[in-house]
N, C-alpha and C positions, 0 to 999 in steps of 0.2 A: 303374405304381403310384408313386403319392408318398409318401414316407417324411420324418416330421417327429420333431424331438429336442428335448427339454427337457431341462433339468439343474437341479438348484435343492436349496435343504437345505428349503424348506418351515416353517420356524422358527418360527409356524406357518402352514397355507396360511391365505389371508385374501381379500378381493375381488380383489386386484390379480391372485394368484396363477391363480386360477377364472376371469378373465376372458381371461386370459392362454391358459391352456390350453383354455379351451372354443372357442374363436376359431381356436388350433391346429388343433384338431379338425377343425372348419370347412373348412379347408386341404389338408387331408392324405388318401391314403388312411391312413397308417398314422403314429399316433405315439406315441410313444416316450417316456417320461418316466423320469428316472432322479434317484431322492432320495438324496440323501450324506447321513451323517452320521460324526459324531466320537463316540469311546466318552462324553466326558462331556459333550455336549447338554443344556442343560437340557430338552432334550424328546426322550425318546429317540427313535431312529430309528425301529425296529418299530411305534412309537406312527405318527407321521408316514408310516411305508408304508404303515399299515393305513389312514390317515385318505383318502391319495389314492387308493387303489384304490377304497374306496368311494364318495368322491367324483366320479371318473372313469373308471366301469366301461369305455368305450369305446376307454379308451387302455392301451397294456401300461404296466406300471406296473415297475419295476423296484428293488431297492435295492443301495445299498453302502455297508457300514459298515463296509472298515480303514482304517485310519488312511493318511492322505494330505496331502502338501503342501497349505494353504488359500490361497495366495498366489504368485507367482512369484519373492517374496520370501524366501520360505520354503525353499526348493530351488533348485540350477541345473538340477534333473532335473524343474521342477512341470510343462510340456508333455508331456515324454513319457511321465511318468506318468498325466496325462492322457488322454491319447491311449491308453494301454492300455488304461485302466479304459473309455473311452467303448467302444472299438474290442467288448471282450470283452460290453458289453450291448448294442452295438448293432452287430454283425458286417458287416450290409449296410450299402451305400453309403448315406449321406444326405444329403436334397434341401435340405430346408429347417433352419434354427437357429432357434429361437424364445427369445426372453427380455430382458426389460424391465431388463437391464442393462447395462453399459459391456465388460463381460465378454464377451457376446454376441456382436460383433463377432470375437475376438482368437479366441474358441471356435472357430465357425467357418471361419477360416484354417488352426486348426490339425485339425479333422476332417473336414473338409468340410463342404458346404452354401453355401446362398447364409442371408445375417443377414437375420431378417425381424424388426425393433425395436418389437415390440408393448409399446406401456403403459412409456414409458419415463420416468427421473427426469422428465426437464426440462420432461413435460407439467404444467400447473398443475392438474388435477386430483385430489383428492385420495385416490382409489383409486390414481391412477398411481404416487404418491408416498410411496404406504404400504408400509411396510418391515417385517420383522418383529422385530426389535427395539425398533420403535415397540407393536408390538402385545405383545411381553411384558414391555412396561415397565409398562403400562396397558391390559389386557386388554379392561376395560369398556368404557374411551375408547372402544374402538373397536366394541362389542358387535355396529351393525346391520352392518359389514364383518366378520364373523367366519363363515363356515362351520357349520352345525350342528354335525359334533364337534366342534368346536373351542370353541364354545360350551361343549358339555359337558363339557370339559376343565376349562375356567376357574370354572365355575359354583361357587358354594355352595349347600349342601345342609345344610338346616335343618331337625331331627327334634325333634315333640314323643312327650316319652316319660313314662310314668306310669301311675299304676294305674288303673282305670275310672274314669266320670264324674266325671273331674277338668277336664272342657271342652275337648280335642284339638281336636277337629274344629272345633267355633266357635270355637275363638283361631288354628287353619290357616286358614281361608278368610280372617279378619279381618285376620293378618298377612300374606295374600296380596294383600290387597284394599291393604292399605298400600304396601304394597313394587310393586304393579304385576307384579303373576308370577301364578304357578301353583302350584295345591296336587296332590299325589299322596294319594287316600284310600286310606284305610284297606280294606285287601283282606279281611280278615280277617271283617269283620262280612259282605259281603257272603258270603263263602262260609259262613258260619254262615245265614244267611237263606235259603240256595239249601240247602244240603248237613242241617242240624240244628246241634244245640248237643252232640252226641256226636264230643268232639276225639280223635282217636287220634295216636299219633306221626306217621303218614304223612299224616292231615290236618294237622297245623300243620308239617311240612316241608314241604308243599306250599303253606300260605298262606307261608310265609317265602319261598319261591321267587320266590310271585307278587307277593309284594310288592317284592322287589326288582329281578325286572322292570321292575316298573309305574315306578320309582324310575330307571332306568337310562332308561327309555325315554321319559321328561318332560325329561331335563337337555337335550336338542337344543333343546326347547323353553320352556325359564322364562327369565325376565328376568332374568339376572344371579343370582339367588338361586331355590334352589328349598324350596319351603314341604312339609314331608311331615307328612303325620298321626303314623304309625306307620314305623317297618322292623323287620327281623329280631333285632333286638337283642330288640326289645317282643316278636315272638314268641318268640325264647327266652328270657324271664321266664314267658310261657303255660305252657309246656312244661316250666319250674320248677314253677308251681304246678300245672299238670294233672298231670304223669308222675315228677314226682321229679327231674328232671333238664334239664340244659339242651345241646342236642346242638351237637356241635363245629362243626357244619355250618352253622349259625345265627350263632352267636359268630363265624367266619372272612368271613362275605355284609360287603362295602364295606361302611366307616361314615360318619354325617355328619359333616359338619365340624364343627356345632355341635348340641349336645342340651340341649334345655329340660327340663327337668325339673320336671313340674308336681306340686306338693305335695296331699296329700289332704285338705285343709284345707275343701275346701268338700261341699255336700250330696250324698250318693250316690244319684243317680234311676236305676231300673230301667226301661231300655226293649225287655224282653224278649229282650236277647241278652247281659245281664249274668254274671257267676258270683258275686261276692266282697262282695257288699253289707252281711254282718255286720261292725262295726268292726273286731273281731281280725284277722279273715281279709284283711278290704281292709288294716289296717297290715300284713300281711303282703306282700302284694301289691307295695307300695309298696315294700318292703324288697331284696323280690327284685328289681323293677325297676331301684335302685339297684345292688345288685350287678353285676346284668348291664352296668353303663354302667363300674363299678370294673374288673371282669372284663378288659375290653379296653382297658383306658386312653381313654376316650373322652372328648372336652370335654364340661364339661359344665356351666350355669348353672341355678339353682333358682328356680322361678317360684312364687309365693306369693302369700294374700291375695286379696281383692274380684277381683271379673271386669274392670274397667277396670284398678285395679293390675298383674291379670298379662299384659294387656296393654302398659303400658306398660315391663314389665321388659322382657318378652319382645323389644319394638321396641328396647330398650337394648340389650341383648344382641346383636343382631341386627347391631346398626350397629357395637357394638364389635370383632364380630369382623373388618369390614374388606374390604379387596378380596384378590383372591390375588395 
């Protein structure tokens, strides 16, 4: 059997890193990957183990996160601490060292293996060349090199929120259609269409569920920005106005980064899955919808005005929020 070793903090993984260990793979009967981290990473570690396991089901996947010499500078003990740490994840002997760095070399002296310098600096390409401190300077920069979670890490997430027929859905698709991304609809109506218009508590915690599913499960996928109709926030305002209250379960589900808040300023049309179309009730509506964005400290910008106007706020907004 051949046994291959990787070490790497993954900061985060990106093309170089995937190319790096899928090729390992290739090599090996068996390898071995082991992610460090430091307690204040800007990415924690747990995040970064979970991201390679999923990415590299084929390989053991390992982590360690105490605190350790980063440098041989750092310690006159940074080898044979080393050497423990590899030693204790990787007990059996190893064939090969795999890794696109200068380090590479001096690793494998000190734990065995013959250096195998896959994707190293001084290739001019620029996967090879890609660091990860390149990539959390400028996440976007780098988008098409980025890993699906990885993506979703960096992504924004962009919720329009408001009381009915105040135009969601046609200012999502239109500000998707701008931006070059993806919308996540609106769950809610679809299970009113499937299920009735009789909401109970465990119907709208269950469209709140499915809707942040749907929301978790597009960030792999949107362009840099992700466009949402509704999330759980908007169901718990439903849940205000259907049941009296709005459950903690709802209010706790991830929030967007940014929330549009469309004003009820324009025409209320019924298209048979509405509730609140008397003016009182819909200012009410509206009211709690706000609260729920107060409720949690959530961003939030007020869209207003003509159908082109709140488009154009809306793509204001949008840009002002910025890259992560």
């Amino acid at each position: 059997m051949t046994r291959g070793f990787i070490l790497g903090k993954f900061m985060p993984p990106h093309a170089g890193h995937m190319m790096l260990c899928e090729a390992a793979l290739r090599m090996v009967d068996q390898l071995t990957i082991l992610v460090c981290w430091m307690p204040d990473d800007p990415i924690p570690g747990p995040i970064r183990l979970d991201w390679i396991r999923n990415l590299l089901p084929a390989a053991r996947v390992l982590g360690h996160g105490a605190p350790a010499p980063q440098s041989p500078g750092d310690s006159p003990d940074f080898w044979p601490v080393w050497r423990g740490i590899v030693a204790e994840a990787h007990p059996e002997p190893i064939d090969l060292v795999f890794a696109g760095e200068d380090y590479g070399a001096a690793l494998a002296r000190e734990v065995g293996g013959v250096f195998v310098p896959l994707l190293t600096r001084s290739d001019e390409d620029p996967v090879a060349r890609l660091s990860g401190s390149a990539v959390r300077g400028d996440p976007w920069a780098h988008w098409p090199l980025l890993p699906p979670p990885v993506r979703a890490h960096y992504a924004r997430t962009i919720c329009l929120h408001g009381a009915e027929s105040v135009g969601k859905t046609t200012l999502a698709h239109r500000l998707a259609d701008h931006f070059e991304t993806i919308t996540v609809p609106e769950y809610g109506r679809a299970h009113v269409e499937a299920h009735g218009l009789e909401l109970a508590e465990p119907d709208l915690l269950a469209i709140g569920r499915a809707q942040t599913a749907l929301i978790e499960a597009a960030k792999p996928w949107c362009n840099k920005r992700l466009i949402v109709d509704t999330d759980a926030l908007m169901t718990a305002a439903w849940c205000r106005m259907l049941i009296g209250r709005a459950p903690d379960e709802l209010l706790a589900q991830p929030r967007a980064d940014l929330y549009l808040l469309l004003e009820a300023d324009v025409p209320w049309t019924d298209d048979g899955t509405r509730f609140f179309g008397e003016e009182e009730r819909r200012a009410r509506f509206m009211t709690v919808t706000e609260e729920m964005l107060d409720r949690v400290g959530a961003r939030c910008v007020r869209i207003s005005g003509p159908w082109e106007e709140r488009f154009e706020q809306a793509v204001a907004a949008i840009e002002a929020l910025g890259r992560p």
